[in-house]
N, C-alpha and C positions, 0 to 999 in steps of 0.2 A: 746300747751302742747301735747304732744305724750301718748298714751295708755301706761299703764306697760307695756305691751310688744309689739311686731312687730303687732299682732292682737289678740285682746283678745278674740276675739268672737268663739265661737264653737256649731257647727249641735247639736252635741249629748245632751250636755249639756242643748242649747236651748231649744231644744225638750223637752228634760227632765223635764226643770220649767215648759213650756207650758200646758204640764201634766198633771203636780201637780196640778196647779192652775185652768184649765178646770174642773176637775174634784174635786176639792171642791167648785166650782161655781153648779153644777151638782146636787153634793151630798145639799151643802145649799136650794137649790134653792130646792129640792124634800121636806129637812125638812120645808121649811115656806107656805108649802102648803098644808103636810098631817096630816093627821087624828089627830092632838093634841090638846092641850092647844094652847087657841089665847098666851098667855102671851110665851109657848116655841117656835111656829111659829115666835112671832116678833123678838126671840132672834136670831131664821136662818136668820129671814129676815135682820137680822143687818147684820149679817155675811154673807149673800147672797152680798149687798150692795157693803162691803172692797173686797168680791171676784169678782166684778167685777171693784174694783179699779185695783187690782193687776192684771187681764187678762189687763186693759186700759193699766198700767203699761211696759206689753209684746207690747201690738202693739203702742203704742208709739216708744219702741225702734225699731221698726221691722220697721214706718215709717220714722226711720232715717237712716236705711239701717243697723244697728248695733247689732241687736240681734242675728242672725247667721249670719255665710258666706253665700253670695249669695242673688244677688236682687230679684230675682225669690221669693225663701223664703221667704226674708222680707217681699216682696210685700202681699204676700197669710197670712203671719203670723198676720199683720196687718190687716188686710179686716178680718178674724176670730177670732182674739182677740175683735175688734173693735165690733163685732155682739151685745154684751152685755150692752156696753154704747150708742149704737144707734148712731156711727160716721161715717161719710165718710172720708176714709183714703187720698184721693185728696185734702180735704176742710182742712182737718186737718194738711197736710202739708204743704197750704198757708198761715194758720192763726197760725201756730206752728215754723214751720221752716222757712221759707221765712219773718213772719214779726217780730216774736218774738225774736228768735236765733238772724236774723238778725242785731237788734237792739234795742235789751232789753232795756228798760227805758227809750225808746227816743218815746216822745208824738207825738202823731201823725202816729205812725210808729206801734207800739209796744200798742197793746187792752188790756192788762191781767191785770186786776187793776190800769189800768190807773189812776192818780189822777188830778179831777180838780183844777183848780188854782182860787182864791177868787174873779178875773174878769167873769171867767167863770158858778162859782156858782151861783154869784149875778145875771144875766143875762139868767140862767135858769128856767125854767119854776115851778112854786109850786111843780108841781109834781113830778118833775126831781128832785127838790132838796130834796122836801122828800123822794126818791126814794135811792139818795145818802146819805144821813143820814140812811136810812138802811142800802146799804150796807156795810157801816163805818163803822158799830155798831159790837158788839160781835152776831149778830146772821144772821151779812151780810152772808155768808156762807153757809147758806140755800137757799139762793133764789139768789145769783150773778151770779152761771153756769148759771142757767135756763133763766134767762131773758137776758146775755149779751151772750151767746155764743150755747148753744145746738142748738137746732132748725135755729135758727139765721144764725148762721157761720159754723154748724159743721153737720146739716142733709141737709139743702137742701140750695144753693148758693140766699141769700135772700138779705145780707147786698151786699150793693151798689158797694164796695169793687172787690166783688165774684163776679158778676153776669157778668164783663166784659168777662170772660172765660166761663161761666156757661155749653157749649155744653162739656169741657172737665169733666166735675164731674158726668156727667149723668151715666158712668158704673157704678163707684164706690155708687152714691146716688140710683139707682136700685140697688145694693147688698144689701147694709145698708138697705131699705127702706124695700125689699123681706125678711132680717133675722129678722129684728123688726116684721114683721105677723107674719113669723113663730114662733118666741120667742113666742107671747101671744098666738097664736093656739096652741103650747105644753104647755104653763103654762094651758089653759082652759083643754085638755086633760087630765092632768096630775090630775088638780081638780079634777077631774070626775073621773079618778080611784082610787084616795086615799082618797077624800072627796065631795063621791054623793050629800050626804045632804047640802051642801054646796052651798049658790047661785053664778052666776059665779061673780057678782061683788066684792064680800069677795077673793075667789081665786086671780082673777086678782092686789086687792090690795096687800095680803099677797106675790104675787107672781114678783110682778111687780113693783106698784106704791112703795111702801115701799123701796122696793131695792134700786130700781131707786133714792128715794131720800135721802137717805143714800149715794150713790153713789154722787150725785151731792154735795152734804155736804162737805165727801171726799174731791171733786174735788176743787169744792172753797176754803174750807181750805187751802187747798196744795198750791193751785196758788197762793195764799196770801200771807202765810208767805214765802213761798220762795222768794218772791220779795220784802216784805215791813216789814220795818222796821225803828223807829227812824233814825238809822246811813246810810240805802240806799237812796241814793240821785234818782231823775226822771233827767230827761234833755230835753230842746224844740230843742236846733239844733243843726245838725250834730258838728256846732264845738265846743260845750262845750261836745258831747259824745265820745266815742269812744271804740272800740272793748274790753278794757280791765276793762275801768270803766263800762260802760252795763254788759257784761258775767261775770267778775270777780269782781269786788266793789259794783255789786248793785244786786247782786247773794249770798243769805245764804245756809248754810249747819244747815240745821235744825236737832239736834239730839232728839230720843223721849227718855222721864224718866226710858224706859223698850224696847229690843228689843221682842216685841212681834211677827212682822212679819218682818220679813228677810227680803223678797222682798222689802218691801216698807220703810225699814229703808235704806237699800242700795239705793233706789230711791232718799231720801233725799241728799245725796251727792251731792248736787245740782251743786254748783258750779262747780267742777269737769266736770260736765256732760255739762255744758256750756263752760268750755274752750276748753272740746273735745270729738264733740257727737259722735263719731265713735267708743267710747268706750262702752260697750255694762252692762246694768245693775247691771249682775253679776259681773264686776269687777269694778266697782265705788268706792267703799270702798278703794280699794290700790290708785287710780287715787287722791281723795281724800286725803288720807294723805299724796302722795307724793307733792302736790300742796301747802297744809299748809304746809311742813317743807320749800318750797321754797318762799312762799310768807309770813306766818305767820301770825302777829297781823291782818294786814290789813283788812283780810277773815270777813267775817260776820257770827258767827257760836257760834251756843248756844244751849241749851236744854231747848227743847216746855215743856212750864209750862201753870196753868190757870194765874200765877200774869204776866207770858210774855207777855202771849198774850193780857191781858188788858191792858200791858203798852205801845203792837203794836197799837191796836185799839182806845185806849183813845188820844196817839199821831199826828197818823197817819186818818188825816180826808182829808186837803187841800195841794197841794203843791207849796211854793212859789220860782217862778222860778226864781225870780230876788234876793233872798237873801238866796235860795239855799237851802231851810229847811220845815219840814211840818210844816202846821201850824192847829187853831181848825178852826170849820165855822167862826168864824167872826173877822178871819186873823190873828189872834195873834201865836207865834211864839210856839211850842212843844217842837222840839226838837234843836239841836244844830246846826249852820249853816253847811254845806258840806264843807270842801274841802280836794280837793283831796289829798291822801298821797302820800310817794314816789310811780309812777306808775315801776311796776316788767315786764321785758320782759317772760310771760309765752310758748313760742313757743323753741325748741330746735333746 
């Protein structure tokens, strides 16, 4: 699939969001740490949280090359967007684009909600499977970033995966790892001028921990539904997957009940964004609807509700690979078997 246009991407514009959104991460971030009510600080701090979804947002695209013209730029756009969620922009393009883009849905290949399969559950450990029973659950989402991927895959080269490269992430994991001190040296500053009285471990919560896990919330969320669903199928080998059932049949376009934030409603256009990441946030929306009028039913695309999403989560525990369908712990069938519909040549 080709961009709406020749290149959609543009400097000024870029900049422009970058802006924006730097700068209510700024202004949040002063509110959930001065002089107020705990009860108005937690409200910054939620908003501090999404503001640092939407800078992730920014350098995501900027680590696909797509947010302005220019590698240079993206390079730097990404490494300073990134400051906020604590990413290494290197690690995030081996575990982003190289395995996920790559080949979405395919086990083994493809970490982001991977689902086990009812050999694999049985055969894991108590722990593990209570582990996975969280994050199954409606409040997986809390705690799936933190334990399968921040620290793990996305600050310092730790999983098994990463470490064979690991000398090449060392610039990028010294930036990330120097903006993260600096981050909580100015949140503790920042306490200290607007609330003396204030111990520094209040500040650093209100300022940081808080955010941060709102942030990670987000982020779980997001990776979720974009990928699972009753009707999205997994796949174990290359030749039951392929480029268009991964990117595009096992790829949703999640719409929200309200556009509240721009940015990250145009992020949802998910699909879109997997048939062609060169396309750059701000215009996902047109990329988007030109995709549904050519592909249509087939698309996976609905509006996030709370009865949706308990019908993702209540469905969506195991996946059986041999009769193509998810299933609950104890193997019984959810949702409807997969197969494929007519496949659409999405490329022009």
């Amino acid at each position: 699939m080709a961009a709406p246009e020749a290149d959609a991407r543009s400097l000024g514009r870029g900049l422009g969001i970058l802006a924006i959104y730097a700068t209510l991460y700024v202004a949040t971030l002063v509110g959930a740490i001065a002089d107020l009510p705990i009860a108005v600080n937690l409200l910054f701090a939620i908003a501090n949280g999404v503001a640092i979804a939407l800078l992730f947002i920014i350098g995501h695209d900027g680590c696909h090359g797509s947010f302005v013209p220019g590698r240079e730029w993206n390079a730097w756009i990404a490494r300073l967007a990134f400051i906020p969620c604590v990413h290494s922009p290197s690690l995030w393009r081996v575990t982003h684009n190289e395995q996920h883009h790559r080949a979405t849905n395919l086990k083994g290949v493809d970490r982001v909600w991977a689902p086990m399969s009812k050999e694999e559950y049985d055969k894991a450990a108590p722990a593990r499977r209570w582990l996975e029973r969280a994050y199954r659950g409606p409040l997986g989402p809390l705690i799936y970033y933190y334990g399968e991927f921040w620290a793990y895959r996305l600050v310092l080269p730790i999983a098994p995966d990463l470490r064979v490269k690991w000398k090449s992430h060392i610039p990028d994991g010294l930036f990330v790892l120097s903006g993260f001190a600096l981050t909580l040296a100015a949140i503790v500053l920042l306490g200290t001028a607007f609330a003396p009285h204030r111990p520094g471990w209040l500040v650093l919560t209100l300022g940081w921990a808080a955010p941060f896990a709102v942030w990670n919330y987000v982020m779980g969320l997001t990776i979720y539904v974009n990928h699972t669903h009753p009707t999205i199928p997994w796949f174990r080998d290359r030749e039951t997957w392929s480029f268009h059932r991964g990117n595009i049949l096992s790829t949703a376009h999640v719409r929200l009940p309200a556009n509240l934030v721009p940015l990250y409603e145009s992020a949802m256009a998910h699909t879109a964004h997997h048939a062609d990441t060169s396309v750059p946030v701000y215009a996902l929306a047109q990329a988007q609807a030109e995709l549904k009028e050519r592909i249509g039913v087939t698309l996976c695309d609905y509006v996030l509700s709370f009865s949706e999403y308990r019908k993702i989560y209540t469905a969506c525990k195991l996946f059986d690979f041999d009769r193509m369908c998810w299933t609950d712990f104890v193997g019984r069938p959810t949702a409807s078997t997969w197969a494929s519909p007519i496949e659409h040549d999405t490329s022009v």
